[in-house]
N, C-alpha and C positions, 0 to 999 in steps of 0.2 A: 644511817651511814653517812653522817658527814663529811667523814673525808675521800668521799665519791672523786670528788675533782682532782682530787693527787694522788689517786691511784694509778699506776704505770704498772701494777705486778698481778694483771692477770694469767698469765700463762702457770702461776703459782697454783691460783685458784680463783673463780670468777665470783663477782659480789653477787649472793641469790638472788633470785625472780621473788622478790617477796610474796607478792600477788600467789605464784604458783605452790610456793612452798606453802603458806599460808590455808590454801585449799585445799592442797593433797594430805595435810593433815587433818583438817576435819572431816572431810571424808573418810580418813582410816579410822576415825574413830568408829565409823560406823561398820567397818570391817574388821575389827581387832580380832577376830577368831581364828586359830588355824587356818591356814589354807587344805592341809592335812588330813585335816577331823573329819568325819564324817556327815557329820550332823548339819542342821540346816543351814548355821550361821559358816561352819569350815566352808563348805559350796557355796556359799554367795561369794565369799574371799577368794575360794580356786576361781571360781568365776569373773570376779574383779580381773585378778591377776591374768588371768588367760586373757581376758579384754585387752591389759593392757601390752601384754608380748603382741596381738596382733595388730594394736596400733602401733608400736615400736617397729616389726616388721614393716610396715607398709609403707612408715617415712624414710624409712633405709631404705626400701625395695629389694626385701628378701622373702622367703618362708620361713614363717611362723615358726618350726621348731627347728629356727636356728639359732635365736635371740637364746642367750643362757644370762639371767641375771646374776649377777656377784657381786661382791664388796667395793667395787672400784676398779679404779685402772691398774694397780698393782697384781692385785687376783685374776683379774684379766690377763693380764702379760703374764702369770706365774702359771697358769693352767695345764697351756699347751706345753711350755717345757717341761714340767712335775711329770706331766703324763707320760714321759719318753722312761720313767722309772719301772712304768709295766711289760718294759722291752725287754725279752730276755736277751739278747745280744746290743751291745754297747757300740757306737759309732760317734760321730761328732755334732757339733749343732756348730751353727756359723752365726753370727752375731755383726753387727755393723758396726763399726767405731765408735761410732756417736750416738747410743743407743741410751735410753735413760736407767735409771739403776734398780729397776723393780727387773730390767731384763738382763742385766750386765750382771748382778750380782747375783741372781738366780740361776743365771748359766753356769756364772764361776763355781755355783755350789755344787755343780751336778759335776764339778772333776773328783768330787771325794765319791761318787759312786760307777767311775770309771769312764765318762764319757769327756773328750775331747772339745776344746772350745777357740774355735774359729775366726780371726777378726777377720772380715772385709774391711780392707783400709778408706778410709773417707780422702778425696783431695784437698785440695789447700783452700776449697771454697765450702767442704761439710758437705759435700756431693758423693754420694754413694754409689756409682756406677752396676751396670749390670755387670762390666768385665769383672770388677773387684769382687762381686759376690763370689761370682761363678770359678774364679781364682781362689778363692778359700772353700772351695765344696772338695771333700774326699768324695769318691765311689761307697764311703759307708754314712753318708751326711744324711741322717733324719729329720732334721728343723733347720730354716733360716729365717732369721728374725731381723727385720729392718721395718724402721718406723715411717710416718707416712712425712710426718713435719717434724725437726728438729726442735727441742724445746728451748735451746740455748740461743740458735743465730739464722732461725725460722727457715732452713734449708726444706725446700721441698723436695722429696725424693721418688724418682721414677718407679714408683711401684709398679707399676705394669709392665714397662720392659723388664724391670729385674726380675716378676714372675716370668715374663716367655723366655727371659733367659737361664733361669732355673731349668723352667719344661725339655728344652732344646739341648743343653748340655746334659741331661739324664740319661741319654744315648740308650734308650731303652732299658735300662734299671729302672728302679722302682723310685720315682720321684719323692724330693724333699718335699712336707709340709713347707705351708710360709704363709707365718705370723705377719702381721703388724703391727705396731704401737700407734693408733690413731687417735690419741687422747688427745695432739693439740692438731690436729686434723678436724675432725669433723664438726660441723655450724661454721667452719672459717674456707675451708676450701673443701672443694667439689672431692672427691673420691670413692668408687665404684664397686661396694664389698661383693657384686654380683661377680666382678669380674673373672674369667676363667682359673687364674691358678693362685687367687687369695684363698687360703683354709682358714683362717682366722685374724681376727679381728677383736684388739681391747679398744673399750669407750669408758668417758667417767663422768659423771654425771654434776661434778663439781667444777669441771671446767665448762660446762653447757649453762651457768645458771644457775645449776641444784643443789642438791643436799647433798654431803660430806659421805664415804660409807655405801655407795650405790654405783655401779657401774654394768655394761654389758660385754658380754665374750660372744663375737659373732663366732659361728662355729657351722662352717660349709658341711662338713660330714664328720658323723660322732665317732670318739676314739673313747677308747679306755681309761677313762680315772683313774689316779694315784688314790687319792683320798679319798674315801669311802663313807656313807653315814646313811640317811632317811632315804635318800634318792631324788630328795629334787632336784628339780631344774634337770629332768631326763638322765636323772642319776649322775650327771656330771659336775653341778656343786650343791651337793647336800647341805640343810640347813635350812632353818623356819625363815622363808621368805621376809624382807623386807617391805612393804606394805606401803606406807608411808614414802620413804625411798623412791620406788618402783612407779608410782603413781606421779609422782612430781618429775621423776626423770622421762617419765613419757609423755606431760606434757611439755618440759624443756624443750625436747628432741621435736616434737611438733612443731614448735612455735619458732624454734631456733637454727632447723637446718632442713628445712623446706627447700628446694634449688634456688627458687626465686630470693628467697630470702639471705641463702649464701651470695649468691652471686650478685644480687645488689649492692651487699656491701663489703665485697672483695672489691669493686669499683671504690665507693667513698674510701674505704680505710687506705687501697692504693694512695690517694690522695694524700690521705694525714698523713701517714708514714714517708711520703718521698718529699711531703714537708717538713718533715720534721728532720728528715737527713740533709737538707737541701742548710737549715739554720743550723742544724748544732755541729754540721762539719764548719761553720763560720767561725768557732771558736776556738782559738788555740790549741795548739797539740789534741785536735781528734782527730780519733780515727774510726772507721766501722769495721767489724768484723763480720765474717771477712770481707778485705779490701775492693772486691770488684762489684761490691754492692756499692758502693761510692757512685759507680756508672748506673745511675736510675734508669736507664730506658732500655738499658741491656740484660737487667737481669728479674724485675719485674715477675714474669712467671716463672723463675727460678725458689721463689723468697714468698712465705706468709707476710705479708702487710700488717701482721698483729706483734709479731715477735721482730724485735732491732737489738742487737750487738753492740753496744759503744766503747771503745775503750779511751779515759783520757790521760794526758801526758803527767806526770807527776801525783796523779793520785791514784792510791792503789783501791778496786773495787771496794772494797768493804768499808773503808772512808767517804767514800762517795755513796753509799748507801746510806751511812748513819747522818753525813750532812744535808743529804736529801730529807731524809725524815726529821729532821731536826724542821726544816721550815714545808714541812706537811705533807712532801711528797715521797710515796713510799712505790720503792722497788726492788731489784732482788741482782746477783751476783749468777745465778743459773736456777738450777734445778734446786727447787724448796727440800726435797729429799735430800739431797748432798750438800747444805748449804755448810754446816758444821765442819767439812772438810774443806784444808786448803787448795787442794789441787783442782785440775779443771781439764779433766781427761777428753772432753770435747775437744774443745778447743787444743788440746795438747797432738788429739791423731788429725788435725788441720793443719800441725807444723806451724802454729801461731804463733812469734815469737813471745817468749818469758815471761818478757814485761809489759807485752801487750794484753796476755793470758790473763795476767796480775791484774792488769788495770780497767779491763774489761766491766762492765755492767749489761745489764738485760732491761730494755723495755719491753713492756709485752700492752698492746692496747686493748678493746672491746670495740664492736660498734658503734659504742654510744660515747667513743672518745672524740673531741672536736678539736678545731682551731685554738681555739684559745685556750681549753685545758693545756695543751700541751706550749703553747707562747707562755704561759705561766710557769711551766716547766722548764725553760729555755729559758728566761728570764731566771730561775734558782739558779741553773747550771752554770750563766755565766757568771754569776756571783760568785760562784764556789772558785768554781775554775782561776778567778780573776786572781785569789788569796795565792795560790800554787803555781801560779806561769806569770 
């Protein structure tokens, strides 16, 4: 992977652990048998597999049969909503503004089977309030779904209060589930799927390090499938287990979101990142999105240190992506899922202006991003910038 040092677009997707990927496939070879089967080799594989739910449990600090392995973060986030299809009576699901499109687009599909869709509005800073949730809840609200970190402008969002304010405004009805979207959450900031009124939880195993195709659904207490088949994974996603997958992603999650290990380097990336805001606001017509992250000291625990917003003055993002990669440095415009689309519905329920929306780009770093990768990058930018201002 040469061009390691111009990569800026991990929040896309993270460059593999070669090392890990490399081993959890030799070892699958040695498990290639059903997990299913009966026979000696299916039970060594159930047995892998159940090995490795119970180390996945315990670097999360959950119970065991809550880990539901799936396809990724998409299947993840798709789960909990599909599942509201074995309701016989219809109500709403509430959604947050700035949700990524594995949940914004699956919600929207669940109005052709009669249920209502909810925005909680996001402020002008991608902050998702408890009031706002709790302002878009009907008395017939089944799901709210709000993510943990923004993947466009690395908003950290109060999970916890917005569950006790869920709990609290229920006034004794029967309380909404509530989802999360922590795929650019967890290995990068601390958060707590034990915590009281989290029901579920997507992870993806390709933004940790891993393999493409693999992801987890935490799952506090088991509900009803939509989709039906063999019954694994506790009959909630049927289907011949991923192996290979499963194996590498559990020791991603090992290696990669240990506390010590987050929290180490929420400290260093702090650093990079309020460096690197600190130099490419010195350059003509920028600006960061949103504008109160400009104020480093104030918003700090607000904001992932991994994910940065830029927008510059006369270039429009998707120019600035192909000039970047023209001289090696490659990054992304938002979400890799939506990139194909013009619009930029993030930033849009932030009330960010037009043409800042337009002109916008996405850094998103790793741990092992430093000083000088990104003065290298800085040094592109003002080149570029230099031709347009």
């Amino acid at each position: 992977m040469k061009f390691v040092n111009g990569y800026f677009d991990w929040a896309s997707t993270s460059l593999p652990d070669k090392k890990i990927l490399e081993n959890a496939l030799k070892k699958s070879f040695d498990f290639s048998a059903n997990p299913s089967s009966v026979h000696k080799k299916g039970i060594e594989a159930k047995t892998l597999l159940n090995n490795c739910r119970i180390r996945c449990a315990k670097i999360l600090d959950v119970k065991e049969d809550t880990i539901i392995f799936t396809s990724g973060g998409t299947e993840s986030n798709c789960i909990p909503i599909v599942s509201l299809l074995q309701r016989p009576s219809k109500g709403s699901i509430v959604i947050s503004a700035i949700e990524h499109p594995a949940i914004r687009e699956q919600a929207n599909a669940m109005k052709n089977s009669g249920w209502r869709v909810n925005i909680a509005k996001a402020n002008k800073d991608g902050i998702i309030t408890p009031e706002a949730v709790v302002n878009a809840m009907d008395k017939d609200t089944a799901l709210v779904c709000v993510m943990a970190v923004n993947n466009e402008t690395g908003a950290i969002q109060p999970i916890e209060e917005i569950s006790k304010a869920i709990s609290e405004s229920s006034n004794g009805r029967k309380r909404p589930k509530f989802h999360v979207d922590a795929v650019q959450s967890i290995g990068k900031t601390l958060i707590n799927l034990n915590y009281n009124g989290i029901d579920t939880v997507a992870i993806s195993a390709h933004k940790l390090y891993g393999p493409r195709g693999v992801g987890i659904l935490y799952m506090k207490n088991k509900f009803e499938p939509f989709l039906k088949g063999g019954g694994q994974e506790y009959g909630l996603r049927s289907g011949t287990e991923n192996i290979f997958g499963i194996l590498a992603l559990t020791e991603c999650l090992e290696k990669y979101c240990n506390n010590e290990f987050v929290n180490a380097n929420i400290k260093k990336m702090t650093n990079v990142c309020n460096d690197f805001i600190n130099e490419v606001l010195k350059i003509k017509g920028t600006s960061i999105v949103p504008p109160c992250r400009e104020k480093i000291e104030n918003t700090n625990s607000f904001f992932s240190p991994y994910i940065l917003q830029v927008a510059f003055q006369n270039i429009p993002g998707e120019v600035m992506v192909r000039a970047l990669s023209e001289k090696g440095f490659y990054i992304s415009t938002g979400s890799a899922c939506s990139s194909k689309k013009q619009s930029r519905p993030i930033l849009q329920a932030m009330q960010t202006p037009a043409e800042i929306a337009l002109n916008s780009v996405r850094f998103s770093f790793s741990q092992d991003t430093t000083f000088e990768q990104t003065s290298a990058l800085l040094d592109a930018l003002k080149s570029i910038c230099s031709l347009f201002n």
